[in-house]
C-alpha positions as CSV (number, residue, x, y, z in Angstrom):
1,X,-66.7,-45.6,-7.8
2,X,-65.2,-44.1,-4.5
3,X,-65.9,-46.7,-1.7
4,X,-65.8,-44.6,1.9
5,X,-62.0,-45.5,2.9
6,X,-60.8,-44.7,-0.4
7,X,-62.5,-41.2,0.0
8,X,-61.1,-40.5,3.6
9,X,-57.8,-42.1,2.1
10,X,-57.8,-39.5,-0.6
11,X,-58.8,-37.1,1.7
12,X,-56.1,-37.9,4.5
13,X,-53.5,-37.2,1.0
14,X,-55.0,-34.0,-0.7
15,X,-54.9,-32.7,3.4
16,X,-51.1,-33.5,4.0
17,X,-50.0,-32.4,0.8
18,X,-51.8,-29.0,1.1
19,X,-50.6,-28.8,5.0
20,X,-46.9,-29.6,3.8
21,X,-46.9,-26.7,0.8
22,X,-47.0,-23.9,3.5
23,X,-43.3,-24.9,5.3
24,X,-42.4,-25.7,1.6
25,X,-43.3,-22.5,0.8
26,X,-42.3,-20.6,3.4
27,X,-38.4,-22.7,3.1
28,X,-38.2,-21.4,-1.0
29,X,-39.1,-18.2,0.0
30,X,-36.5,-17.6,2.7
31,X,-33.7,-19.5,0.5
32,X,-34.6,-17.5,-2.3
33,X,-34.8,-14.2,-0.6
34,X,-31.4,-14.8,1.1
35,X,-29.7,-15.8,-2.3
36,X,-30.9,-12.1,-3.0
37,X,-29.6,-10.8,-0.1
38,X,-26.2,-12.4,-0.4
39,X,-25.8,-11.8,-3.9
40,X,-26.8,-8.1,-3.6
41,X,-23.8,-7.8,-0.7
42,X,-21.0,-10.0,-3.4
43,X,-22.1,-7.2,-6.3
44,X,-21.9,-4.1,-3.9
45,X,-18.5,-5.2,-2.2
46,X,-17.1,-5.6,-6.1
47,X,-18.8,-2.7,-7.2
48,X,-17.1,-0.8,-3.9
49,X,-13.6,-2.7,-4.4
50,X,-13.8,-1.5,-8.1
51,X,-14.6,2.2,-7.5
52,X,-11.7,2.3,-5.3
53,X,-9.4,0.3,-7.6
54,X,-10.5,3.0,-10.4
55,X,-10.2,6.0,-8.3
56,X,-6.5,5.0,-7.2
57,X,-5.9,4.3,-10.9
58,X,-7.0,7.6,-11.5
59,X,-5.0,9.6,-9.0
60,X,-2.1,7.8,-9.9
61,X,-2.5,9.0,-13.5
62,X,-3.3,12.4,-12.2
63,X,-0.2,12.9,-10.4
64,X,2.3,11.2,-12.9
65,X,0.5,13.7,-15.6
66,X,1.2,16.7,-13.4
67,X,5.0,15.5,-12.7
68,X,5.8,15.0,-16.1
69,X,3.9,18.2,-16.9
70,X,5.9,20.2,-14.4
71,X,9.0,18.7,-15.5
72,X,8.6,19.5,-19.1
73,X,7.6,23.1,-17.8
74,X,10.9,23.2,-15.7
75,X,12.8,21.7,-18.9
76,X,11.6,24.3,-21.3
77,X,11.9,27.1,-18.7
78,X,15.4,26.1,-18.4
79,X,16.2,26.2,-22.5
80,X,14.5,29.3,-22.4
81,X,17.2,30.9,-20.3
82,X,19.8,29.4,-22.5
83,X,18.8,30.1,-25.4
84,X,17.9,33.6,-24.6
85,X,19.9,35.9,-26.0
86,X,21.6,38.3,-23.7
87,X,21.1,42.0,-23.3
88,X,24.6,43.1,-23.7
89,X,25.9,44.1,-26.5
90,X,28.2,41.7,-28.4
91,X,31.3,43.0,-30.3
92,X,30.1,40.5,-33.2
């Protein structure tokens, strides 16, 4: 079936192929495994860009909150003497 030089032909094939899928190998493994690393850094850096985004949002929103809380305090301190009857007696 197998005459000798087909044999060590066959041989000299199954032999490269299996001394080729090391280098293969080893090439998907470090492509893969810097994919990985490089799309671990993109989703940290937007994860880190959004925290920051939504903290500033946040303290914006804090600090208008407090203004306009302290300005309606002020406001209605400020009626509050107004309206506030006096102590002195009124002819009336």
């Amino acid at each position: 079936m197998f005459n000798p030089s087909r044999k060590i032909a066959l041989s000299l094939i199954v032999g490269c192929i299996a001394w080729s899928c090391a280098p293969i190998k080893e090439t998907g493994r470090t492509i893969g495994h810097t994919t990985r690393d490089v799309t671990k850094e993109i989703g940290h850096g937007a994860r880190d860009v959004t925290r920051e985004i939504g903290h500033g949002t946040r303290d914006v929103v804090k600090d208008i909150g407090e203004g306009t809380r302290d300005a309606v305090k002020a406001g209605s301190e400020e009626v509050k003497k107004v309206v506030k009857p006096s102590s002195e007696q009124s002819e009336y």
